[in-house]
N, C-alpha and C positions, 0 to 999 in steps of 0.2 A: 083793586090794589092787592087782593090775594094770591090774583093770580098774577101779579109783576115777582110777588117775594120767592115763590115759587119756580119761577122761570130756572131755566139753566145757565142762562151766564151767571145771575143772580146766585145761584148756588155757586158754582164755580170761581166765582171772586169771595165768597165767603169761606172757602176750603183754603184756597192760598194765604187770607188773614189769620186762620186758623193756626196754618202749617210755619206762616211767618210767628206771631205769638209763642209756639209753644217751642220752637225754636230760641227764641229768645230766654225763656224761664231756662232750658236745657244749657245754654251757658251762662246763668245766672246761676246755678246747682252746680255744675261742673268746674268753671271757672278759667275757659277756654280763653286765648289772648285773643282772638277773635271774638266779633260781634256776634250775637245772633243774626242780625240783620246780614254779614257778608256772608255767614256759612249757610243761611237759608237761599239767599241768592246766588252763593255759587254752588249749590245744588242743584236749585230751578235752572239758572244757565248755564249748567258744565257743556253741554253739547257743543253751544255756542263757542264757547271757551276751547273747545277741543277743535270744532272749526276753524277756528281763528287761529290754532296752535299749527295745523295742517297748513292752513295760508301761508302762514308764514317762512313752514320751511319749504314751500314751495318755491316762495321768493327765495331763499337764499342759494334754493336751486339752479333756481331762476340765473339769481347774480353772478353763482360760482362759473354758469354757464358761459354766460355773457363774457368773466372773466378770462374765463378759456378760450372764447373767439376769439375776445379780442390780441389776445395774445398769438395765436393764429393769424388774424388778421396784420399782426406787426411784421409777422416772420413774412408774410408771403408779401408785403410790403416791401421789406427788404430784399426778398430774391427777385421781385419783380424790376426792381431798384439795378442791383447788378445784374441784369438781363439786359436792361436800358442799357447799361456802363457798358457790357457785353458789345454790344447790337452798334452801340457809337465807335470803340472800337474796331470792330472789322469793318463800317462803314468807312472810316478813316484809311486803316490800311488798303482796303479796295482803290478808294480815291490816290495816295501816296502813288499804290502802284502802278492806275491806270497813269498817274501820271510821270514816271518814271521812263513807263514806256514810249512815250510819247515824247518826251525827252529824248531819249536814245536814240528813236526813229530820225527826229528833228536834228542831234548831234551827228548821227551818220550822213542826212542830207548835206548840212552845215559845211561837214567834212568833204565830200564831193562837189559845192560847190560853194566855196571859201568867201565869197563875195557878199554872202546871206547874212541879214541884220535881222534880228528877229526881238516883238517884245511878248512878254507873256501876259494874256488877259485873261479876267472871268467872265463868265456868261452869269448877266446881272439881271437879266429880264429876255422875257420871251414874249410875243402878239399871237394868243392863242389862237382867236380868227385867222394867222395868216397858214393858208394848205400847203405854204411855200418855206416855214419852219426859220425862220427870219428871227433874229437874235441880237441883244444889246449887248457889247463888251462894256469891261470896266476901262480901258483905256484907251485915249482920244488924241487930240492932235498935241496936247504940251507933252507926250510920251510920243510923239514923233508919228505917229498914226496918220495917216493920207485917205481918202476915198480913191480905190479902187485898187489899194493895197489889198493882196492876197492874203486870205485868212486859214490858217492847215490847223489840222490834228494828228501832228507828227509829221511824216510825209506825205500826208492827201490833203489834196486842195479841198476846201467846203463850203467855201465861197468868196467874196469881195467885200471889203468896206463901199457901201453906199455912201456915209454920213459920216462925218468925223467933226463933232462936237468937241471941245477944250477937254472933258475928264471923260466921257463916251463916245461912242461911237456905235452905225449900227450897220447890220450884217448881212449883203442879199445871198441866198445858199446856191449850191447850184441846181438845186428843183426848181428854180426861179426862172419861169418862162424871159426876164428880164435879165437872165444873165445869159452870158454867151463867152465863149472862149474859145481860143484856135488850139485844135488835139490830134493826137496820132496815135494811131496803133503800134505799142514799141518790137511787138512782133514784126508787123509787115511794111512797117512805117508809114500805112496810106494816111496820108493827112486831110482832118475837113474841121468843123467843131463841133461842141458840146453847150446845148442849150438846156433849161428847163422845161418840161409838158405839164400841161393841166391834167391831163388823166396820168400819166406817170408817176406826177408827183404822191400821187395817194397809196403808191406802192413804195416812197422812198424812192424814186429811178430820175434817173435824168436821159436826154438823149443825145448819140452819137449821130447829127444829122449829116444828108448828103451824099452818102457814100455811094457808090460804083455800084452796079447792079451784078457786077463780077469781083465784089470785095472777098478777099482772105480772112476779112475779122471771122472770129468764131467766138462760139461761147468760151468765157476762161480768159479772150483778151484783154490786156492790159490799157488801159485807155489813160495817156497824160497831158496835160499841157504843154504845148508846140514851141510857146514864145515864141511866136513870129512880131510881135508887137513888143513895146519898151514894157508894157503893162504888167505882163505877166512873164514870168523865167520860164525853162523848159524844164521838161521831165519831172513836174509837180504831178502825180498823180491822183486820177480823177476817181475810177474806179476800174471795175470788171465788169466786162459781157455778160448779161443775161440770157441775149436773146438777138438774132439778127432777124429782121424783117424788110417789105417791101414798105412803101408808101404805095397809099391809094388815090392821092391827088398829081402825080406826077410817076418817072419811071426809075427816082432813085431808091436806095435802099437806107436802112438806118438801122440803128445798134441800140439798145437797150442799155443802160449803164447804168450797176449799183454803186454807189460810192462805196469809197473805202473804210468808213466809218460810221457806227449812227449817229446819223446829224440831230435826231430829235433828242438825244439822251445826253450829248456831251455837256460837262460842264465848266471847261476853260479850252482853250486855245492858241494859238500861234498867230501875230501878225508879223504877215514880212514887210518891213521898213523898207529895206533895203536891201538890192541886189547888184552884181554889176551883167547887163546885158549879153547874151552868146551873141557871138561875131554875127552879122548880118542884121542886129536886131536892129529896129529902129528908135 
């Protein structure tokens, strides 16, 4: 038992009863508005007190921080905001102007050949899978829309209504091994047609089949629609020579042809309703 009273926490809690006590007598004599009891404990815990005091304006460091972000954060909100406004804007006018142009092209044709009905549609949908770049318009047969109505973007042909649905329609291009039309070189005016290739078509090209193993086409030529048929009008152009080559399965030669447009990118177009036939057509 002697040795419990003796121990040192034992002491040590008897020294703080002490220091609490004679605390207390010292504002019992003095006559402090304070207790003994707080000003011996906030003696014992000022450190505390003072930790706590550092905490705190850590936090409000902390908040003033925060505050400043977040105000930060509003402004680049905002600039990011008219960036978007920005960015919609010249998206717009880009569009206006592509299509203005396209227009103009379409009214100078129009103008050369006075007979041209035309409606204007959007490209509503696209068949990712097809390698033939094949296209839904917004406008169908109550807008006067036909299958196999010729479809431009300005003055180049890009392909045919396949499909004409009441409020859609849909659109085979000329990469479309499926499509076929009668064309000529407006240089040398050798005439044969223009089909889609399955390996072409992954460059964008279509092809000038047929020709003469002694053709004048060169790179740079003009390649348009013949209208030899009621189907198609003449002088719709298809595109330019890439490349003149031979065939390997026979002894004619054939043309490479970019269109005059990108056909993957466009996003409205031209149907022609209506034309009236060049003399001879049928």
């Amino acid at each position: 038992m002697k040795a419990f009273w003796k121990s040192r926490p034992v002491k040590t809690v008897g020294i703080l009863a002490a220091l609490l006590v004679l605390g207390m007598l010292i504002a019992a004599a003095t006559g402090h508005g304070e207790t003994a009891q707080s000003g011996v404990l906030g003696t014992v815990f000022a450190p505390a007190h003072w930790a706590a005091e550092k905490i705190s304006d850590g936090l409000a460091t902390l908040s003033g921080n925060a505050k400043g972000n977040t105000e930060y954060e509003k402004k680049i909100d905002e600039l990011q905001r008219q960036l978007g406004e920005m960015q919609e804007q010249l998206a717009d006018y880009k569009n206006i102007k592509s299509q203005n142009e396209e227009y103009k092209e379409a009214l100078e044709l129009k103008d050369e050949n006075s007979g041209f009905q035309y409606v204007a549609a959007d490209v509503v949908g696209r068949d990712s899978a097809d390698p033939y770049l094949s296209f839904t318009i917004s406008k169908g047969a109550v807008n006067g829309v036909k299958e196999n109505d010729a479809v431009l973007y300005g003055r180049y042909l890009i392909g045919i209504v396949k499909k004409a649905y009441p409020t859609y329609s849909i659109v085979t291009t000329v990469l479309d091994p499926d499509f076929s039309v009668s064309a000529y070189d407006i240089n040398s005016g050798e005439v044969s047609y223009v089909t889609g290739d399955a390996k072409l078509a992954a460059d964008g090209c279509c092809k000038f089949e047929n020709l003469s193993t002694s053709t004048d086409i060169t790179y740079g030529s003009i390649i348009a629609s013949a209208g030899i048929s009621s189907k198609l009008p003449k002088g719709l152009i298809i595109g330019t020579v890439e490349e003149v080559a031979d065939e390997t399965t026979n002894i004619s030669t054939y043309a490479i042809v970019k269109p005059g447009t990108d056909i993957a990118n466009i996003t409205d177009c031209l149907v022609l309703t209506g034309f009236t036939p060049a003399k001879g057509g049928k």
